[in-house]
C-alpha positions in Angstrom: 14.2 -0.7 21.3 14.9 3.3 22.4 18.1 5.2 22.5 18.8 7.7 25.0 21.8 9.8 25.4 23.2 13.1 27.4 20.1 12.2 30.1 17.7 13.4 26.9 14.6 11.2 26.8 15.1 8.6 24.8 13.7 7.7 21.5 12.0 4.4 19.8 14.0 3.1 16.9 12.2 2.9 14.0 11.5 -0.5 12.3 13.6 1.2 9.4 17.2 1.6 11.6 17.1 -2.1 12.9 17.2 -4.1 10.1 19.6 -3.8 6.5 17.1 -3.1 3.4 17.6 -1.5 0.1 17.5 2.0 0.3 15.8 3.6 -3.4 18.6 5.1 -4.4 20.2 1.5 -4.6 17.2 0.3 -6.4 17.8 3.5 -8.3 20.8 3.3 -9.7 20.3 -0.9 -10.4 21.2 -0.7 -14.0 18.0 -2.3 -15.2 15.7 0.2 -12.8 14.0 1.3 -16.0 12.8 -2.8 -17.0 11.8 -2.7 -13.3 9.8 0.7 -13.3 7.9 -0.7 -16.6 7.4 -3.7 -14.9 5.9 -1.4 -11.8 3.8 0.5 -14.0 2.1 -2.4 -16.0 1.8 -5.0 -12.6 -0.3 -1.9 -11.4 -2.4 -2.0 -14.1 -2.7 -5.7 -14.7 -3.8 -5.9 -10.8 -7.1 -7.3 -10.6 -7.8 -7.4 -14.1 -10.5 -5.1 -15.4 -13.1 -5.9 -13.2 -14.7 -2.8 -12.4 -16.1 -3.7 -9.1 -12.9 -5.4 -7.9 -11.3 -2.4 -8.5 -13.4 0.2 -7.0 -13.0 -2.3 -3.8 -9.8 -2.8 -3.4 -7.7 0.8 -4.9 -9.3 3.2 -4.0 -7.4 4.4 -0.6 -9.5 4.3 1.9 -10.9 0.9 1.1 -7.6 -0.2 0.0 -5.9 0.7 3.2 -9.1 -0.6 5.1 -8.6 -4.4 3.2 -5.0 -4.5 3.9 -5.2 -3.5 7.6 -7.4 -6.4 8.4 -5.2 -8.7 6.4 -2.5 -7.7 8.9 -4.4 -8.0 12.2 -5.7 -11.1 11.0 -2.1 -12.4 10.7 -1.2 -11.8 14.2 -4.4 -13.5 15.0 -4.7 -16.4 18.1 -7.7 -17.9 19.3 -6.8 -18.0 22.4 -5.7 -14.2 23.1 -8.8 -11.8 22.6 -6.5 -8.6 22.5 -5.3 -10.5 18.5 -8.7 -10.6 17.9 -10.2 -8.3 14.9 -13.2 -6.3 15.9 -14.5 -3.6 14.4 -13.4 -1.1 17.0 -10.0 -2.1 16.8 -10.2 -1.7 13.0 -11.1 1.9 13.8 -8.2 2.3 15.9 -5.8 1.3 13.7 -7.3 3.5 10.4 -7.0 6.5 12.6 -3.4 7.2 12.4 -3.9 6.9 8.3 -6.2 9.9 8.5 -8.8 7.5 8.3 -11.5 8.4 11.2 -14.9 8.4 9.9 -16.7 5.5 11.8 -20.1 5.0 10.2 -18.1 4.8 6.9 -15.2 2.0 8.0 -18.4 0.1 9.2 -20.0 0.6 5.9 -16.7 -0.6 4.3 -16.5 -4.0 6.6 -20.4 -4.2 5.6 -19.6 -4.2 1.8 -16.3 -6.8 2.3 -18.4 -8.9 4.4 -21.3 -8.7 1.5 -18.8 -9.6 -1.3 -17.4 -12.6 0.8 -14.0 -10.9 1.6 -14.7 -11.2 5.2 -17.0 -13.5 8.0 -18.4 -12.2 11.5 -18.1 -13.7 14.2 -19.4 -13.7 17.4 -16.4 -13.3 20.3 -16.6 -16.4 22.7 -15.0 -13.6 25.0 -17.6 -10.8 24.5 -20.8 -11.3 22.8 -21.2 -7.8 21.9 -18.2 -7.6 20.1 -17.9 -9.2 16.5 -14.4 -11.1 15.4 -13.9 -10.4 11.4 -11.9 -12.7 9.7 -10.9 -12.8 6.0 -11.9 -15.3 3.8 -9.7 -17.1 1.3 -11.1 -14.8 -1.2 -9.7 -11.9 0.5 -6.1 -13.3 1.1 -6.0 -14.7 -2.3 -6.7 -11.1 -3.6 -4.1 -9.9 -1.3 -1.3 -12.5 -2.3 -2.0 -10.5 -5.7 -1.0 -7.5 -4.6 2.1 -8.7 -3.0 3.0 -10.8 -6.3 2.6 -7.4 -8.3 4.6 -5.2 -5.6 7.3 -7.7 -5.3 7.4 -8.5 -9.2 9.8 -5.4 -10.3 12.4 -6.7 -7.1 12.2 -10.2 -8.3 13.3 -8.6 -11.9 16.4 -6.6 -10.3 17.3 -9.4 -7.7 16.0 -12.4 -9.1 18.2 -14.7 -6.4 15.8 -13.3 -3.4 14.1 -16.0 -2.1 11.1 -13.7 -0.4 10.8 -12.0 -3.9 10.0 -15.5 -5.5 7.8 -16.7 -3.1 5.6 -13.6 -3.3 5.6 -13.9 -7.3 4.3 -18.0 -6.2 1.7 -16.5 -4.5 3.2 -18.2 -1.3 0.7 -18.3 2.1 3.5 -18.5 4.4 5.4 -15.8 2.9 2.3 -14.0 3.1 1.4 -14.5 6.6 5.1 -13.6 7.3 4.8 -10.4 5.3 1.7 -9.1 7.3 2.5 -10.0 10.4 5.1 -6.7 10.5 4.2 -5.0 7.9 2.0 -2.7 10.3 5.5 -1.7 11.8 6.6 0.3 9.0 3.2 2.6 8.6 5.7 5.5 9.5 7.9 4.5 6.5 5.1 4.4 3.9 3.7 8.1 5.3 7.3 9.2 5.0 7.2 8.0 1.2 4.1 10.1 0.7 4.7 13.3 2.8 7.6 14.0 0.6 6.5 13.3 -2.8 3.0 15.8 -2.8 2.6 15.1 -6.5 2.3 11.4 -6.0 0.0 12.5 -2.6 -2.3 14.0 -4.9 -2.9 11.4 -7.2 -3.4 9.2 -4.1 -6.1 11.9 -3.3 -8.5 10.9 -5.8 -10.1 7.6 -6.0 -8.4 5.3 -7.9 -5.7 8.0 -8.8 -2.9 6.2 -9.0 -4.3 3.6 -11.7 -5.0 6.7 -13.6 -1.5 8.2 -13.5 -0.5 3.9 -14.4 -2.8 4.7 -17.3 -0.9 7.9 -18.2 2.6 6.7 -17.8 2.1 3.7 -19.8 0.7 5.5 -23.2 3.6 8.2 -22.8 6.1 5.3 -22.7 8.9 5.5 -24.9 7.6 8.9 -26.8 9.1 11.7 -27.1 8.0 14.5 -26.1 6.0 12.2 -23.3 2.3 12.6 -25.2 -0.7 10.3 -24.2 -2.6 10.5 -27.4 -6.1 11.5 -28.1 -8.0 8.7 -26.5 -6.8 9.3 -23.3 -9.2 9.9 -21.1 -11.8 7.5 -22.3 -8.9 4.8 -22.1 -8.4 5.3 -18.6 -11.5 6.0 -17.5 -12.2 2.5 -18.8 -9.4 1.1 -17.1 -9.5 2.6 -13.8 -13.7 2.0 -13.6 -14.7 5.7 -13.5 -16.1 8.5 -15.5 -14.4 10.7 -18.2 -15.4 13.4 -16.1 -13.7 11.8 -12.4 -10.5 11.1 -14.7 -10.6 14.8 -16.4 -10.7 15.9 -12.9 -7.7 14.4 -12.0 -5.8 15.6 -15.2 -6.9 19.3 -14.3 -6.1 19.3 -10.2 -2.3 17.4 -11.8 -2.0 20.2 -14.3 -2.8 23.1 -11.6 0.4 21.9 -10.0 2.7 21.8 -12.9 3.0 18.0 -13.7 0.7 17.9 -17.0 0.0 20.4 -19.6 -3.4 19.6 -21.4 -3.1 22.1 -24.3 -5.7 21.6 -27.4 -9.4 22.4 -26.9 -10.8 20.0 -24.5 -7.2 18.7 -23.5 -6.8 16.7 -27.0 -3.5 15.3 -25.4 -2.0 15.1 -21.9 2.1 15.9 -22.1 3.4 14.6 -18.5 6.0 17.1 -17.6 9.5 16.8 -15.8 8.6 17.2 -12.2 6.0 14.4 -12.8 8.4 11.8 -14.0 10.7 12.5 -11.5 8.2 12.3 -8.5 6.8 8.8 -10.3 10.2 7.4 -10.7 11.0 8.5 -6.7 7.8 6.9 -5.4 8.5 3.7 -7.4 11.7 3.3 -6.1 10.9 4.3 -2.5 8.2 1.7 -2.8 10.2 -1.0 -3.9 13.0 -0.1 -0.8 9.7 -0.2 1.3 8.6 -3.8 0.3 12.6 -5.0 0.7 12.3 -3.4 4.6 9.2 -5.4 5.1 10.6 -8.2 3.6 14.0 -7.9 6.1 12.0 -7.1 9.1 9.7 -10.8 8.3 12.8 -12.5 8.2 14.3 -10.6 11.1 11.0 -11.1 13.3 11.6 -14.9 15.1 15.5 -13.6 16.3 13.8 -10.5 17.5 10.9 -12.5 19.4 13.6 -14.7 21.2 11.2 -17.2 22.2 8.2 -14.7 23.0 4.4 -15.5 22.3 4.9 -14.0 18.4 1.6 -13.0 18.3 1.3 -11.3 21.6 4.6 -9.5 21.0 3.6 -8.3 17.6 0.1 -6.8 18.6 2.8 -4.9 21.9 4.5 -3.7 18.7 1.7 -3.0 16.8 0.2 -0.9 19.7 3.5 0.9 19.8 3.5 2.0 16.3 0.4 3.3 15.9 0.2 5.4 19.3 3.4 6.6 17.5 2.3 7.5 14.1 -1.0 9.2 15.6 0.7 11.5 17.9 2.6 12.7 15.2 0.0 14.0 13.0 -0.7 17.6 13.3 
């Protein structure tokens, strides 16, 4: 859909401007936001559980963004139209508008899914020098995880959505709904990040953002917010990294004004104002980004109005991303 008024060139509309979602500061303002942002905070960390390899896999960001882009092509997936199929070169394609445009290392990445049984090659009846990858039911089982733990704080506030509870059931068709337009709203997620740099640096760092889970969890309910001595050895263990990648973290946080790590050797880390503020903003933009994925999936077969689904989606899909890349600088 594009507008166009006055005879100026018209625009696309955004995935974000078709469809009714709610917008954080609804989420916000829910009287029982705080149960919900707890419930954010410890899904996070519960994710995966605490195996270390899991989790070097599957959060830090590029691997994380990698896993869940292949979940989404796969979704729009028909045998018997090649341009659904997933190759590796289409992967590539669709990192680059994520800042993601190192090829020898996305092929190194499909290597390691494909080696821990998150993926299969294949192949292409069309092309034999292309290769289809498909995820296994290892790799959509893990991703149903991460949709039950995203979904979990909506289910809390709005506990009549039906979408919400079939996430938290770990539903395949709710799933499969879910990625098929989720790659629409790549714009809306950048958006989310772009404006909140303190969250942008913890997403920076491998496996930064379960390290600032770490963090906000043990400064729970304390006043002034204090995560004990401990702290860095607790979330190194947690996250699956060093003291040292962790301490890192802490310092590059501190350097812009979110933690103070007073004492010798940073005894304690006290999370500061701006911090909180930018953790409690991400969360809720977040949780307005899963309900507009969420209304856009349930929106998607009026939109298609008899249309190939697949074949429309991967137009749209196309669309997007030219759209997102052209807009980075």
């Amino acid at each position: 859909m594009s507008i166009a008024s006055d005879g100026a060139e018209p625009r696309s509309v955004p995935p974000w401007e078709r469809v009714s979602f709610r917008s954080a500061d609804e989420i916000r303002s829910h009287p029982r936001f705080q149960e919900a942002y707890d419930c954010f905070v410890d899904e996070l960390l519960s994710l995966y559980g605490d195996d270390r390899r899991l989790l070097r896999s599957l959060v830090e960001y590029v691997r994380a963004v990698s896993f869940m882009i292949i979940v989404c092509l796969d979704a729009l997936y028909d045998p018997d139209d090649p341009s659904t199929y997933v190759t590796l070169a289409r992967l590539r394609t669709a990192l680059a508008p994520m800042g993601i445009t190192d090829g020898r290392r996305v092929a190194d990445l499909v290597d390691g899914l494909e080696l821990d049984r998150f993926l299969t090659r294949s192949v292409s009846p069309r092309d034999r020098r292309a290769h289809i990858l498909r995820p296994t039911e290892k790799m959509l089982a893990a991703d149903r995880e991460w949709l039950a733990a995203f979904h979990a704080p909506l289910a809390l506030l709005y506990p009549e959505n039906a979408a919400y509870q079939a996430a938290m059931a770990r539903d395949p068709v709710h799933q499969a709904a879910y990625r098929k337009v989720s790659l629409s709203t790549v714009g809306f997620a950048e958006k989310i990040v772009g404006t909140n740099p303190a969250i942008g640096l913890f997403l920076s760092h491998d496996v930064g953002i379960r390290v600032l889970m770490v963090l906000m969890s043990m400064v729970r309910g304390k006043t002034p917010p204090r995560a004990p001595f401990g702290f860095y050895t607790t979330a190194a263990e947690r996250a699956g990294v060093s003291r040292t990648h962790v301490r890192n973290i802490l310092r590059s946080a501190a350097g812009l004004g979110l933690v103070t790590l007073p004492g010798p050797a940073g005894r304690f880390v006290e999370v500061l104002p701006p911090l909180e503020e930018a953790v409690a903003r991400w969360i809720a933009d977040s949780l307005s980004g899963i309900d507009l994925v969420c209304a856009l999936a349930k929106a998607e077969p009026s939109r298609l109005n008899g249309r190939s689904s697949a074949a429309a989606a991967v137009e749209h899909e196309r669309t997007t991303l030219s759209e997102t890349h052209d807009k980075l600088p």
